[in-house]
C-alpha positions, -999 to +999 in steps of 0.1 A: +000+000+000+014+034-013+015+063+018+008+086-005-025+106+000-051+108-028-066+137-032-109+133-031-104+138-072-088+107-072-101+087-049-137+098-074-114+091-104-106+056-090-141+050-081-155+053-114-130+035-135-134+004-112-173+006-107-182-014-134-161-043-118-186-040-087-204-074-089-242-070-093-244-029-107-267-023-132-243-016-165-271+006-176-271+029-148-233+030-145-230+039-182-250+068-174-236+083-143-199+076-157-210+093-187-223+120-171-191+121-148-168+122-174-189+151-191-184+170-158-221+168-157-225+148-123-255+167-110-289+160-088-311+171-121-288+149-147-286+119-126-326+123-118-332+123-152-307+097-168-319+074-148-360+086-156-351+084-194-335+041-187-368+039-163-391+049-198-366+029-220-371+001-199-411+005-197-413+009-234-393-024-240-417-042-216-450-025-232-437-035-265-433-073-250-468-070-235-483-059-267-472-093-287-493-113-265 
């Protein structure tokens, strides 16, 4: 282990180049945060709605199931 102190930048950094190797995260979701993230975009409103827009995404995918019945 390195004594060297990360700054809270890279300790963030860190945490999102190694969250998609978190067992049992929605890829989805993490695509979106990191995304947003990486655009410097990491906000209450963008987060809200990134993850409203996968909620319809995923409702119109089931409705379109439902509907072949």
């Amino acid at each position: 282990m390195s004594d060297k102190i990360k700054s809270g930048k890279e300790v963030i950094d860190e945490f999102f180049a190694e969250i998609m190797n978190i067992e049992g995260v929605d890829k989805k979701i993490v695509e979106k945060i990191t995304a947003l993230y990486s655009k410097g975009e990491l906000t209450d409103t963008k987060i809200q709605n990134a993850l409203e827009q996968l909620l319809q995404e995923e409702l119109d995918t089931t409705e379109g199931k439902d509907d072949k019945d």
